[in-house]
C-alpha positions, 0 to 999 in steps of 0.5 A, a space after each residue: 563754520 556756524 556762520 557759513 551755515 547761517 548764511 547757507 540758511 538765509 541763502 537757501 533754507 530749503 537746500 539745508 533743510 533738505 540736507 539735515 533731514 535727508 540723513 535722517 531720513 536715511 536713517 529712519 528708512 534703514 531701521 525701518 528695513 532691518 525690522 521688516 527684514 528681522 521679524 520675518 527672518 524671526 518668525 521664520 526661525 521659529 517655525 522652524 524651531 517649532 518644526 524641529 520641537 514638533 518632529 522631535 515630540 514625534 520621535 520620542 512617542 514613537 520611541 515611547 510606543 515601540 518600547 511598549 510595544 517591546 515590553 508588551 511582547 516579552 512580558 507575554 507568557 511563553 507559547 508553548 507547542 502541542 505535539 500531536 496527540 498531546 495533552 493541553 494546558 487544562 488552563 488556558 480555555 482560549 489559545 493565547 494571541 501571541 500563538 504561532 501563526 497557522 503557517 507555521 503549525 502547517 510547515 510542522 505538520 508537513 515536516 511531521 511523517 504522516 502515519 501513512 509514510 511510518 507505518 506500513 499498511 496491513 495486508 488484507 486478511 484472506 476471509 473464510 466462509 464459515 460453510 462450504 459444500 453443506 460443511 461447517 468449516 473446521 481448523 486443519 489442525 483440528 483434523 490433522 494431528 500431526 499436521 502435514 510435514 512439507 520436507 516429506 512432500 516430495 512429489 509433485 510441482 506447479 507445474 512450471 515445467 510444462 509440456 515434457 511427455 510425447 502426446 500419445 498413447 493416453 497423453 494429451 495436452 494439459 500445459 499452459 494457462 488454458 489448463 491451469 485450475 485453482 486448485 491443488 493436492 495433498 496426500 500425505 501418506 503419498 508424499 504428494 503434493 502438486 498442481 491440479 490441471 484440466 484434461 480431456 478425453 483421448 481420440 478414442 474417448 479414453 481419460 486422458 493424462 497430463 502432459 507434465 509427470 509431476 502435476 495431477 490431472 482432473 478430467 474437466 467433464 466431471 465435477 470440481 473438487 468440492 461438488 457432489 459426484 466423482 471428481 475424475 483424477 489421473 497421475 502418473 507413476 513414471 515418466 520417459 520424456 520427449 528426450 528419453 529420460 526416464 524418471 519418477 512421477 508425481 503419484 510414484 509412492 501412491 501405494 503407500 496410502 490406506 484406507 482411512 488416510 487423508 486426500 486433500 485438495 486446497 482451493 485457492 479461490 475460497 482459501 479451504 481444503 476440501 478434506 477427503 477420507 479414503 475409502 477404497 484402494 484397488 487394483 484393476 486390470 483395465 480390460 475388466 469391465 467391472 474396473 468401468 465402474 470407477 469412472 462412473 458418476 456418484 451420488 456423493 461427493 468422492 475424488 477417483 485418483 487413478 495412476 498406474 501400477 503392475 508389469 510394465 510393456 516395453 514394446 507397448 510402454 504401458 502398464 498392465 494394471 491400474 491402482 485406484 485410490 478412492 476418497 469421499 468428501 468428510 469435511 472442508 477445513 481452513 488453513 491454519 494460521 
C-alpha cells in the first residue's frame, strides 16, 4: 500500500496532493461552520437569557411596588365619617388623603332626608295690628270672662243654605257670592252666631232682609262693621219658606240680650272683633215716626240689629212691631290663641 502511494506521487504528485489536503479541507471549512453557526446561536440564547432576566427583574419590582402600595394602604389610619351636625376630630386640622372620594359624601347626602322632606313647614302665623279704629287691640279673653260657649250658639249659619225666602214683602236678594262679606256675628246672650251678607233697599226704598233666615243682613249703604256711623243690621225671627215650611231664624232668642251685654262682629280680613257694648233695646212700632230715627246715621261708631217681634198677620204675614238691639263700638280685640 505504501509503494502504490509512492508511485501515484512520482506518477501525479499534484492529484495526491490535492487528495490529502482535500480532507482537511473538509475538515477545517466544517469547524469553521460550526463556530460560525454556534456563536450566533449563543449570542442569541443569551439575548434571550437576558431578556428573561430583565423582564423577571421587572416582575419582581412591580410585585415589590404593589406590595408597598398595599402596605402604605392598610398602614393608613382609619377614615372616619362626620355626620351632619357632628363634632371633628379636634386633632386632625387637614382632611386626611385617604378621605372618601366627594362622590360618595354626595351619594350620602342625597340618601340623608333633606330636613325639608322630615319636618313639616310651619304655618304662617295670621298677624294682628296692634290698632284698629283708634283701638288698641286687647285679648278676647281679656274682655270676656267666661269666653264664648260655641255649644250655646244655636242660631245662625254661613249661609251655604242660599236662597230659601219667596222675594217680596221686604225679602230681597242676598245669596250668592256677590252678597258674601268678611265678616261675621256673635251675640252671645242670643245664642246667635252667623254669616254677615250684603242687602239693598226694597222698591219702595224700605231695608231690606236677606233672602236666607239664618244669616244677618248688613244694608250695604251704610257703614262697615268697624267705621264711625250706624252700621244698619236685619235678621229674621222666623221664616215660612218657598215650600212652605215654617221655622225658626237666626235672631229667634234676640229678646234675650240686655243692655250691657256683647255684640260681636269678626273680621276675617284683619283677624279682630270688632266688640260692641249694648246700649239700648226697644221695641217699635214701625208706623211711629220716631222708630226713623234708628235707621239714621251717627257720630260714633254703633251697630243697629233689627229683627221682628209682636203679633203676627196671617193675611198680611207681617209682624206688628219690631225690636232693636242697639250696641256702640268699646273696643276691638283679637282672637284668643
Amino acid at each position: 500500500m505504501l509503494d502504490r502511494v509512492r508511485e501515484l506521487w512520482a506518477e501525479r504528485p499534484a492529484l495526491l496532493a490535492v487528495a490529502g489536503i482535500a480532507p482537511v479541507v473538509f475538515a477545517v471549512t466544517l469547524l469553521v461552520l460550526f463556530l460560525v453557526v454556534g456563536g450566533a446561536d449563543a449570542d442569541q440564547a443569551e439575548q434571550q437569557v437576558a431578556a428573561e432576566q430583565q423582564d423577571q427583574s421587572e416582575l419582581q419590582d412591580d410585585q415589590a411596588g404593589d406590595a408597598d402600595a398595599q402596605q402604605d394602604v392598610t398602614s393608613q389610619p382609619e377614615v372616619t365619617v362626620i355626620v351632619e351636625g357632628g363634632e371633628p376630630d379636634s386633632q386632625q386640622d387637614e382632611p386626611s388623603q385617604t378621605e372618601a372620594p366627594a362622590a360618595d359624601e354626595d351619594e350620602e347626602q342625597a340618601e340623608a332626608p333633606s330636613q325639608s322632606e322630615t319636618e313639616p313647614e310651619e304655618e304662617p302665623q295670621e298677624t294682628v295690628p296692634t290698632e284698629v279704629a283708634g283701638y288698641v287691640v286687647v285679648s278676647l279673653s281679656s274682655l270676656l270672662e267666661d269666653g264664648i260657649d260655641e255649644d250655646a250658639l244655636r242660631h245662625g249659619s254661613d249661609g251655604s243654605e242660599g236662597a230659601i225666602l219667596p222675594l217680596g214683602n221686604g225679602v230681597v236678594p242676598s245669596s250668592g257670592e256677590p252678597h258674601e262679606t268678611k265678616w261675621e256675628i256673635i251675640v252671645p246672650s242670643a245664642g246667635l252666631k252667623s254669616a254677615v251678607v250684603s242687602l239693598g233697599r226694597t222698591p219702595t226704598g224700605a231695608m231690606g232682609s236677606p233672602d236666607n233666615p239664618y244669616v244677618v243682613g248688613w244694608l250695604d249703604s251704610t257703614p262697615a262693621p268697624g267705621e264711625v256711623g250706624n252700621t244698619l243690621l236685619a235678621g229674621h225671627r222666623d221664616y215660612e219658606d218657598v215650600s212652605g215650611n215654617i221655622g225658626t231664624g237666626v235672631c229667634w232668642e234676640l229678646n234675650n240680650t240686655r243692655v250691657g251685654d256683647h255684640m260681636l262682629i269678626w273680621d276675617e280680613e284683619l283677624n279682630v272683633y270688632y266688640v260692641y257694648t249694648v246700649t239700648e233695646k226697644v221695641t217699635l212700632d214701625p208706623t211711629d215716626r220716631e222708630s226713623a230715627r234708628y235707621l239714621h246715621n251717627t257720630d260714633v261708631a254703633v251697630v243697629t240689629l233689627i229683627t221682628c217681634t209682636g203679633s203676627f198677620n196671617t193675611e198680611t204675614h207681617k209682624y206688628s212691631h219690631r225690636l232693636v238691639v242697639v250696641g256702640e263700638l268699646s273696643a276691638v280685640a283679637s282672637p284668643d290663641a
